[in-house]
Each structure stands twice: as structure tokens, then as C-alpha cells.
N, CA, C and O of each residue as an XYZ file, in Angstrom:
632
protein
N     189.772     31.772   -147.998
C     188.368     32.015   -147.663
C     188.120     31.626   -146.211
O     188.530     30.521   -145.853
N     187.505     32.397   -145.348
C     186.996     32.216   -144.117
C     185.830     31.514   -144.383
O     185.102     31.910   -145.293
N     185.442     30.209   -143.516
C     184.682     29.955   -143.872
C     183.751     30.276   -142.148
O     184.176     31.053   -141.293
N     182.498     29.469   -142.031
C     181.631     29.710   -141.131
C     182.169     28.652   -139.542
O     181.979     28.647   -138.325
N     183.101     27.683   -140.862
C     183.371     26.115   -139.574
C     184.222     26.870   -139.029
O     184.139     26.910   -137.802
N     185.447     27.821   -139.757
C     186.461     28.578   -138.999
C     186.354     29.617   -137.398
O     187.167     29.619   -136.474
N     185.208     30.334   -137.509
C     184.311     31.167   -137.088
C     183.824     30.478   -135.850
O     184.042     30.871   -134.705
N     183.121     29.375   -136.201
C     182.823     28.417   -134.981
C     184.000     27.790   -133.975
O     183.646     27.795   -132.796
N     185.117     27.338   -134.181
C     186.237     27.350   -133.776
C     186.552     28.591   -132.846
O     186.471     28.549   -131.619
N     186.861     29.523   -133.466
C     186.984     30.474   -132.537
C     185.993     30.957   -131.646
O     186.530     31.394   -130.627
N     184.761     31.050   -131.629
C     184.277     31.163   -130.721
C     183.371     30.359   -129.997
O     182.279     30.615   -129.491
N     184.283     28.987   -130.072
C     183.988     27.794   -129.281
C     184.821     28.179   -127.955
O     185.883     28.793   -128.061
N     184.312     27.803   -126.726
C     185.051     27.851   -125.467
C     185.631     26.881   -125.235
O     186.481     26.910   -124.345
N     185.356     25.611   -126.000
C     185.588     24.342   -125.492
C     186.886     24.336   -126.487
O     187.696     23.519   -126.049
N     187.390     25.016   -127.761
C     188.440     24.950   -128.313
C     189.271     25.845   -128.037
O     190.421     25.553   -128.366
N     189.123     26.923   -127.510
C     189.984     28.130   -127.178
C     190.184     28.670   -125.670
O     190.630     29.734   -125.241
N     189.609     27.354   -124.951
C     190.172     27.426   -123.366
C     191.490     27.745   -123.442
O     191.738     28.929   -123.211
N     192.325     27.101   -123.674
C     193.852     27.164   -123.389
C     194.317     28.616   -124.287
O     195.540     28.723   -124.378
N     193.606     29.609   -124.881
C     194.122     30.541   -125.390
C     193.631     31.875   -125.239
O     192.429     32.050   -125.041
N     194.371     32.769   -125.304
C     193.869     34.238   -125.488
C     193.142     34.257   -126.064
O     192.570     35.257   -125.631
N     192.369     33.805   -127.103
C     191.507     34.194   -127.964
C     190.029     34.013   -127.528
O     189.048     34.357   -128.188
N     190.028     33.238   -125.937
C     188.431     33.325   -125.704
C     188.685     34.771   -125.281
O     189.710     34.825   -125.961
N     188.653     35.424   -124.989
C     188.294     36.578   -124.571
C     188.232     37.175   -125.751
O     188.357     38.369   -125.480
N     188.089     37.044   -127.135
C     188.091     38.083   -127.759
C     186.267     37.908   -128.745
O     185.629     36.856   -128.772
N     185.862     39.107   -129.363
C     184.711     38.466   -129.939
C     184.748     38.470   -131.506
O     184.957     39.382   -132.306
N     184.515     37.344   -131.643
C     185.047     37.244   -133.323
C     183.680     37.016   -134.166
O     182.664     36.356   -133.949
N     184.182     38.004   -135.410
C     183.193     37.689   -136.311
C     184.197     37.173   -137.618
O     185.388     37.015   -137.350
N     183.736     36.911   -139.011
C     184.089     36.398   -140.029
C     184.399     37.852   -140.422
O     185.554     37.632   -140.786
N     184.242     39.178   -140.625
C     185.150     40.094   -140.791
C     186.498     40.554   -140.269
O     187.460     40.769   -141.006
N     186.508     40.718   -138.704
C     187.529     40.268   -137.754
C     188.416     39.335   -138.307
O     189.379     39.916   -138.808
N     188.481     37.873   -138.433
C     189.177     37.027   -138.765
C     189.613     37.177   -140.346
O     190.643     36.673   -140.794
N     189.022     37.662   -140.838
C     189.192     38.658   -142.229
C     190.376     39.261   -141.961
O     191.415     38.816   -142.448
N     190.366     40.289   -141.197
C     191.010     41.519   -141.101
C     192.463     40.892   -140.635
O     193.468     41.280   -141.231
N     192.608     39.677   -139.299
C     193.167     39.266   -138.939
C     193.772     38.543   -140.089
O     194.847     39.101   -140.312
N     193.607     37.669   -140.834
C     194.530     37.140   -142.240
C     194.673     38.247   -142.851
O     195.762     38.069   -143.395
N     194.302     39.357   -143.168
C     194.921     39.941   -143.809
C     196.441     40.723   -143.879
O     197.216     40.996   -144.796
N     196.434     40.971   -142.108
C     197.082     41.419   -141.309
C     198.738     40.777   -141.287
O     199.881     41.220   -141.402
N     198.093     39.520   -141.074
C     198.946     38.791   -141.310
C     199.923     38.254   -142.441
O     201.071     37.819   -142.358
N     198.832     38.484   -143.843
C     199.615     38.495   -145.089
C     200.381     39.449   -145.342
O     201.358     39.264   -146.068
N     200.095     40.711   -144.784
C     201.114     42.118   -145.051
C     202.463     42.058   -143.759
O     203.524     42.670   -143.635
N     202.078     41.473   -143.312
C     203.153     41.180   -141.988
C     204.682     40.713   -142.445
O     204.700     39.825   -143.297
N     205.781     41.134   -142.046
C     206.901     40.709   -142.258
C     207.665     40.091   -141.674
O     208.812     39.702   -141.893
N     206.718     39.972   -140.596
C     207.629     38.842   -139.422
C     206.184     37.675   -138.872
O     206.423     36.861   -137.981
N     205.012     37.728   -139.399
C     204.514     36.759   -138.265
C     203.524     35.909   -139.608
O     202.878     36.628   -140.370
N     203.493     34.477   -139.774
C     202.942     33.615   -140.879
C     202.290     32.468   -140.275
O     202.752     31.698   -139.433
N     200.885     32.465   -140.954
C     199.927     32.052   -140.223
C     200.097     30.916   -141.251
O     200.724     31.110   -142.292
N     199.471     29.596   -140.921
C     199.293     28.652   -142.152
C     198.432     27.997   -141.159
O     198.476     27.876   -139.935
N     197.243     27.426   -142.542
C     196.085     26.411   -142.209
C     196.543     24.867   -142.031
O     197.571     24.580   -142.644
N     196.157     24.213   -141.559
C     196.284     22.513   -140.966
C     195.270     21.672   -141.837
O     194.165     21.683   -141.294
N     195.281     21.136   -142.705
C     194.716     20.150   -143.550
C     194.837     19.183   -143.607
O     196.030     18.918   -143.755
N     193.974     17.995   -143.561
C     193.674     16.542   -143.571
C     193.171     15.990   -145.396
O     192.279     16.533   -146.048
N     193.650     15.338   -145.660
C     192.940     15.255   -147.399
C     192.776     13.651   -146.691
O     193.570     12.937   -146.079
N     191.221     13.471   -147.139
C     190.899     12.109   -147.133
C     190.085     11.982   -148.740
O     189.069     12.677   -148.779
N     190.275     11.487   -149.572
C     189.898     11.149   -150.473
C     189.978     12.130   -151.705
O     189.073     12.243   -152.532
N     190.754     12.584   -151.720
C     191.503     13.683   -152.267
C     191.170     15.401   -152.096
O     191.646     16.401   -152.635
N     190.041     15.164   -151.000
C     189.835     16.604   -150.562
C     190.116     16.810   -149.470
O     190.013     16.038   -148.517
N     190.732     18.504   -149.495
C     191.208     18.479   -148.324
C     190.406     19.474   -147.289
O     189.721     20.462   -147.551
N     190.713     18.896   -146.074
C     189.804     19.625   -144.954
C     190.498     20.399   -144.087
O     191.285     19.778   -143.372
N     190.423     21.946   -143.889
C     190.885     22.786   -142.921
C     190.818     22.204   -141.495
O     189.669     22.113   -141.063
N     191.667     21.847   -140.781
C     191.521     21.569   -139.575
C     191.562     21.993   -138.150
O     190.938     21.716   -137.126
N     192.792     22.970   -138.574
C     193.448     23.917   -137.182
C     194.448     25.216   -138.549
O     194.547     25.404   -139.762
N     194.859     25.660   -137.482
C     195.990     26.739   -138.055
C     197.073     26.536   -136.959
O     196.883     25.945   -135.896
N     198.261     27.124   -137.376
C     199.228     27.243   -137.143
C     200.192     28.548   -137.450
O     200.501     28.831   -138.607
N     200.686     29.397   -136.199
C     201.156     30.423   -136.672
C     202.873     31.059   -135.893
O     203.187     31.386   -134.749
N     203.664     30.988   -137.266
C     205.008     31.433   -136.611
C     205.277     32.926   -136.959
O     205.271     33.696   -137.920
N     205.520     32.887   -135.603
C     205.443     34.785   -135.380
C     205.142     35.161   -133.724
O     204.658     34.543   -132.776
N     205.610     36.287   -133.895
C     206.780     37.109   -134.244
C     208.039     36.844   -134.586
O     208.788     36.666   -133.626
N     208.527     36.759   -135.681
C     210.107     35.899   -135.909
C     210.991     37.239   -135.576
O     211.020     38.159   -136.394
N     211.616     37.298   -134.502
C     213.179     38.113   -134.609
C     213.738     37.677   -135.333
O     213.964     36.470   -135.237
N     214.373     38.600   -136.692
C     215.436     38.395   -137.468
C     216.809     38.132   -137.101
O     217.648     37.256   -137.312
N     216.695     39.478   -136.326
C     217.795     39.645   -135.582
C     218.725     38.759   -135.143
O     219.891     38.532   -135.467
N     217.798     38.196   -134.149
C     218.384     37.522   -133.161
C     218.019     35.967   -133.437
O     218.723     35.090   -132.937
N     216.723     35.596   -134.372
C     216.928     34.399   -135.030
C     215.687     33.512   -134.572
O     215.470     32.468   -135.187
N     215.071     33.794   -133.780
C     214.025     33.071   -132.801
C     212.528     34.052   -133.409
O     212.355     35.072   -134.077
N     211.787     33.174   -132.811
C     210.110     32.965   -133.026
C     209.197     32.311   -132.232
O     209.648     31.389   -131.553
N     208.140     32.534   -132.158
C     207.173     31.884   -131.385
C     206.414     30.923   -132.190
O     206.162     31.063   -133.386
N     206.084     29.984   -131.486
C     204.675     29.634   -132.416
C     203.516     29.169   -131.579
O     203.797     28.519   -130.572
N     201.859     29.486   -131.935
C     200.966     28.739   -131.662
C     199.961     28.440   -132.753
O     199.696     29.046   -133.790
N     199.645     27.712   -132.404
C     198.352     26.282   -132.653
C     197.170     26.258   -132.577
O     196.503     27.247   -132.276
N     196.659     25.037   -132.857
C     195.139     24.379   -132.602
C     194.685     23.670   -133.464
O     194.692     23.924   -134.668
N     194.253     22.732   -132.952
C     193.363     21.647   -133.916
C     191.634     22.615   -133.772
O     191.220     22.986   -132.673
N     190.980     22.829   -134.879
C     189.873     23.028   -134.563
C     188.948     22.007   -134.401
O     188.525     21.640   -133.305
N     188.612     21.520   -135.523
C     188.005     20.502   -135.555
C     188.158     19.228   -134.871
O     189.095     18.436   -134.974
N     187.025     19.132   -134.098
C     187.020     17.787   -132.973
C     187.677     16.289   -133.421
O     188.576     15.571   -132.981
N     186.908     16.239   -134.323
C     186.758     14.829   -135.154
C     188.283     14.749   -135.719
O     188.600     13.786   -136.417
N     189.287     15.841   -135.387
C     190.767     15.362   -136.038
C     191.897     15.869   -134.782
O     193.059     16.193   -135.029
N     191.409     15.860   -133.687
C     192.070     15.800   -132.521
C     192.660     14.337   -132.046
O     192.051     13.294   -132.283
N     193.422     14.366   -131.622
C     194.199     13.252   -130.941
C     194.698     11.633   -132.020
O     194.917     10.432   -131.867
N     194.651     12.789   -133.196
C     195.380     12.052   -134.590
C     196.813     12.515   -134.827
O     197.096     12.276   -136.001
N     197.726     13.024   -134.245
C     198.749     13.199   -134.266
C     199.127     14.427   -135.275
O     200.286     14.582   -135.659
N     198.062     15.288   -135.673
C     198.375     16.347   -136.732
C     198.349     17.253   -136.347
O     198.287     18.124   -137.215
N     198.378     17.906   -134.502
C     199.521     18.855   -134.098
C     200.570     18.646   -134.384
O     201.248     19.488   -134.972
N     201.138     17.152   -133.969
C     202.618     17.220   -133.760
C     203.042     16.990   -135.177
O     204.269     16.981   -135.276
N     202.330     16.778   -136.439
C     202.981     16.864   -137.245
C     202.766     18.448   -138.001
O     203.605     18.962   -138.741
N     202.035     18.789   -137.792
C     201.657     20.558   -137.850
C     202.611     21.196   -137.394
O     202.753     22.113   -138.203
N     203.701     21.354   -136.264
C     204.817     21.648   -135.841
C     205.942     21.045   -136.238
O     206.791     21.934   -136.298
N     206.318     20.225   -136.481
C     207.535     19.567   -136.717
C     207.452     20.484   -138.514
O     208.427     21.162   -138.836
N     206.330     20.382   -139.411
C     206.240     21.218   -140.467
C     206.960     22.707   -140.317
O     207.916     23.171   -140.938
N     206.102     23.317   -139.200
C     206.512     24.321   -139.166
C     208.124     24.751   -138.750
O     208.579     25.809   -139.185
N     208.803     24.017   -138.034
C     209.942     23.809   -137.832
C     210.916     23.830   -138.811
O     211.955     24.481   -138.699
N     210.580     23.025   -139.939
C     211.396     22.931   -141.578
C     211.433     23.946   -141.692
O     212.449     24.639   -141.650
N     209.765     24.477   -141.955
C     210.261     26.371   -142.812
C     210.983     27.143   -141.449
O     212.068     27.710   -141.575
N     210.416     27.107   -140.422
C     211.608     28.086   -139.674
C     213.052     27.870   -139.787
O     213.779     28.798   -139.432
N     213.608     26.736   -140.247
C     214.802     26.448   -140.055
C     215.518     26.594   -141.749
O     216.734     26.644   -141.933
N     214.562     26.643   -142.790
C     215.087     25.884   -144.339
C     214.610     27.773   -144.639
O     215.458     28.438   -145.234
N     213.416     28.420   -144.245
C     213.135     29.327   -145.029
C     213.689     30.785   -144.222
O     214.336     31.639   -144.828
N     213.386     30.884   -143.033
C     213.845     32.188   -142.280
C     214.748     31.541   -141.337
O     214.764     31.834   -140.141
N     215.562     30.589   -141.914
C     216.646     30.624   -141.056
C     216.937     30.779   -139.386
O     217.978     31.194   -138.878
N     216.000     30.433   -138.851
C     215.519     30.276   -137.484
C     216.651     29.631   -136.952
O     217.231     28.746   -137.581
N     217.150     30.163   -135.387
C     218.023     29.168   -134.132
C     216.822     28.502   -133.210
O     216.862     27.324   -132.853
N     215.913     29.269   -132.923
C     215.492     28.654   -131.753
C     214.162     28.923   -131.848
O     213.880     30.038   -132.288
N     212.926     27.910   -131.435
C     211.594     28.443   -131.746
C     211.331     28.466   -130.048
O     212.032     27.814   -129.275
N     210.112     29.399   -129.583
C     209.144     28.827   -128.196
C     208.270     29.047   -128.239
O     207.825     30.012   -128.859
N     207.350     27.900   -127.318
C     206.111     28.129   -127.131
C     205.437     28.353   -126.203
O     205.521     27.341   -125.508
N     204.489     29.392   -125.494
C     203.884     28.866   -124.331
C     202.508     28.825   -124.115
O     201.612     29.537   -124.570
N     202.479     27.794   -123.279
C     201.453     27.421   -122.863
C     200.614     27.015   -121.610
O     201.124     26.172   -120.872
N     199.276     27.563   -121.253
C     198.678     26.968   -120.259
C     199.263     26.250   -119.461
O     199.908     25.334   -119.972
N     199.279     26.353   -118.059
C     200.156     25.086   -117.434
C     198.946     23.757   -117.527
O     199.406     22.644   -117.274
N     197.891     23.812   -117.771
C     196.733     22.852   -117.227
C     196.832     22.331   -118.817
O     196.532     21.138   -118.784
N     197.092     22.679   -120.024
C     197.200     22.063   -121.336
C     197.797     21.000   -121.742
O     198.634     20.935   -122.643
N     197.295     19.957   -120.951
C     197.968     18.637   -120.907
C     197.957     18.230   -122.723
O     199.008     17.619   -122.916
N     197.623     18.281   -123.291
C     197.291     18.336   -125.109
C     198.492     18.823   -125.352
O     199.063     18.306   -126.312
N     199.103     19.723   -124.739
C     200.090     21.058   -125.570
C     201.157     20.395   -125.490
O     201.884     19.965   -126.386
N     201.253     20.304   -124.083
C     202.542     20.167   -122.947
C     203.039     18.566   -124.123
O     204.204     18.390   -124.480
N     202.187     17.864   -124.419
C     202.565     16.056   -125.253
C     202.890     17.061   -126.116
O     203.892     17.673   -125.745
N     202.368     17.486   -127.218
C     202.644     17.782   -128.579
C     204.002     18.453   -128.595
O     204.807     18.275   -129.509
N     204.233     19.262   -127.505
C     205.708     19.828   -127.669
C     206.727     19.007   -127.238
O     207.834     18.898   -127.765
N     206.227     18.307   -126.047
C     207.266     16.872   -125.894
C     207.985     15.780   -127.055
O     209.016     15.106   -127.049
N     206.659     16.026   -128.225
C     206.966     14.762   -129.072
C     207.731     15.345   -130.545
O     208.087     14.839   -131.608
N     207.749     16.800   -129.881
C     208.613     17.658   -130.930
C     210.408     17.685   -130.199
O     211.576     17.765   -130.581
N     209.926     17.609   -129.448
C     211.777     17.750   -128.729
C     211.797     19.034   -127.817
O     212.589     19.237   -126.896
N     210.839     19.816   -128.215
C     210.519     20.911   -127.362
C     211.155     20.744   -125.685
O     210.732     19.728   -125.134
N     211.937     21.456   -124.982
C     211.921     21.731   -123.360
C     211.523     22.389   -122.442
O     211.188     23.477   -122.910
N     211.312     22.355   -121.069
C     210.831     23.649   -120.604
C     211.702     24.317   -120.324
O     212.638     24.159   -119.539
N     211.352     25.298   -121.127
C     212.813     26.843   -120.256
C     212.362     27.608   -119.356
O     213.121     28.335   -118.714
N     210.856     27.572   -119.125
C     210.779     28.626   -117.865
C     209.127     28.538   -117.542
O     208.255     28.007   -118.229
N     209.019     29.148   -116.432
C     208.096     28.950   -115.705
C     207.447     30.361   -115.319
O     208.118     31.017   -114.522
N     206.168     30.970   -115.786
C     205.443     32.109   -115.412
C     204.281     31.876   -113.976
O     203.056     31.816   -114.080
N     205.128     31.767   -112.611
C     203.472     31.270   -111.880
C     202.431     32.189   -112.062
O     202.692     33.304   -112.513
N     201.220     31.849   -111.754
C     199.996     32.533   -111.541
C     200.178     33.498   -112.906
O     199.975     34.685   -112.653
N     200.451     33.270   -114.011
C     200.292     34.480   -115.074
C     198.710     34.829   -115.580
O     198.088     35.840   -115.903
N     198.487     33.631   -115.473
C     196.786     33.396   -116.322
C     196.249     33.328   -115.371
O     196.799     32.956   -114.334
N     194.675     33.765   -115.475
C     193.180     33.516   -114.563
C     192.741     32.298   -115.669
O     193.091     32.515   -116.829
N     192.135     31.260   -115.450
C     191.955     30.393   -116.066
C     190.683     29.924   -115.027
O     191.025     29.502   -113.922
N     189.100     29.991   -115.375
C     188.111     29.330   -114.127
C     188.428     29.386   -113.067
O     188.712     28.531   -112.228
N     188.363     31.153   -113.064
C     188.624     32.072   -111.451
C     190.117     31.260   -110.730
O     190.066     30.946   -109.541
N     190.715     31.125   -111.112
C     191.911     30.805   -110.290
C     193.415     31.364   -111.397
O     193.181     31.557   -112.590
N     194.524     31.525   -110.984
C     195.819     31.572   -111.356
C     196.079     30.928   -111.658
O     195.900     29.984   -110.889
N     196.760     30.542   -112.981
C     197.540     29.564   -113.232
C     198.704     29.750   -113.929
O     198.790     30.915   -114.319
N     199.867     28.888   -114.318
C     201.204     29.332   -114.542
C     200.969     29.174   -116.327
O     200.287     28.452   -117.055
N     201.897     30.223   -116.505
C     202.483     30.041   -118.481
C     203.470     28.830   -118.238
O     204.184     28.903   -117.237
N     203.568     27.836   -118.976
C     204.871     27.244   -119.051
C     205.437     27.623   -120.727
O     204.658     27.482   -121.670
N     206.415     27.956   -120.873
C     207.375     28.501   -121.968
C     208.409     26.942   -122.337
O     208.796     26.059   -121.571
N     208.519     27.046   -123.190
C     208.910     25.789   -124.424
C     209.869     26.018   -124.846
O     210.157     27.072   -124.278
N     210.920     25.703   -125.709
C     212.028     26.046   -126.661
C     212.197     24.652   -127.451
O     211.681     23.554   -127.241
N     213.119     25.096   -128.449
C     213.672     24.395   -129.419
C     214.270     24.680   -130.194
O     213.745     25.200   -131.179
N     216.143     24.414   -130.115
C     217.122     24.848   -130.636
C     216.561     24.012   -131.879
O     215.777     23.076   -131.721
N     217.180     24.561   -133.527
C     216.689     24.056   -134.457
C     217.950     24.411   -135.286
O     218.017     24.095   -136.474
């Protein structure tokens, strides 16, 4: 179920600076369409980020691995904490290291990457505390508050 807190997330600026997705305009059908998309998909798997405090649990962020090359064995992944109030609790980096198991236990994954914002000082830790490296450097790829800024690209042999 999409809910309305989901909705707000995405078209928060203050949560989707560091991503493609401010530019896009989202409604709760959209993001509809988008999980759905994703459930028929054979290479790209989205999963929700949950906190259970008192035995309920709370949607927090998502997490999504995809595009997985079969082929060749590798995948991407990105992120987000939505919710404010569960930022800088360590459940990115355990949101990834998760996702890592199934890439490695379920689709048999060699190598995951990520990239990100060069100014995503948030990202840049969370992939550090995964083992993540930098493999490469995009300058000026992004306009980010009228200026250029670089992609930095991630890896992780697995």
C-alpha cells in the first residue's frame, strides 16, 4: 500500500536533493504504477526499510537493487531514509549490508555499485561503512543549485 507519508517523501526537496527523483512529479498513482513496474520486472527489486518499535512496524526509506546484469553478475543499488525522525540511526547502512545478502545468497551477484552526488556527505559514510570503494569519478555530471557537480560511482566485490 502507498501510503500518503510515502508520497510526501518523494516530493520533499529536502529528501530527494541528492536524487533524480526531484525533478520528477509524483502522485500516489505514479508511485503506484512505479511498484508495480517493478514487481513485473525481472531484473530490478525494490524493498521497503522498516523500523518495528513496539511491535509495529514503520516504513522508513526504500531500497532498490536494479538493474541486476545476469550476465555479467553486477547491479546497482539506491536508497533513502525517508523519514526524518530515523535518519542518522544507522538503518541505511544496515538497509545495504541487507541488501548485499540477497544480492550475493539470492541472484548470485559479483559486484554491486553505487552512485552518488559528490556533495552527499550521508551517502559517501553509508557506503564507506559497507566496504564500498570509489571506482570512478563523473566531473560536472549533475547541475545541483545552478552549479556542476561530480557523480562519484561506488563498488563492492561481494
Amino acid at each position: 500500500m502507498v501510503s500518503s507519508k510515502y508520497l510526501q517523501w518523494m516530493k520533499s526537496k529536502n529528501i530527494m536533493r541528492y536524487t533524480e527523483q526531484r525533478f520528477e512529479k509524483h502522485s500516489i498513482l505514479k508511485i503506484i504504477d512505479y511498484i508495480k513496474a517493478i514487481k513485473l520486472s525481472k531484473n530490478n527489486y525494490a524493498y521497503g526499510i522498516f523500523f518495528i518499535i513496539n511491535n509495529q512496524k514503520i516504513h522508513v526509506g526504500n531500497i532498490k537493487l536494479g538493474s541486476i546484469n545476469f550476465k555479467h553478475k553486477y547491479a546497482d543499488i539506491s536508497y533513502f531514509i525517508g523519514d526524518i525522525k530515523f535518519q542518522k540511526l544507522g538503518i541505511g547502512t544496515i538497509a545495504i549490508k541487507k541488501v548485499l545478502e540477497i544480492a550475493k545468497k539470492k541472484f548470485k551477484l559479483k559486484k554491486i555499485f553505487a552512485g552518488i552526488y559528490s556533495n552527499n556527505v550521508k551517502s559517501k559514510k553509508v557506503l564507506l561503512k559497507n566496504k564500498f570503494v570509489l571506482e570512478g569519478t563523473f566531473e560536472k555530471k549533475f547541475i545541483y543549485e545552478n552549479k556542476r557537480i561530480a557523480e562519484l560511482v561506488y563498488s563492492k566485490n561481494i
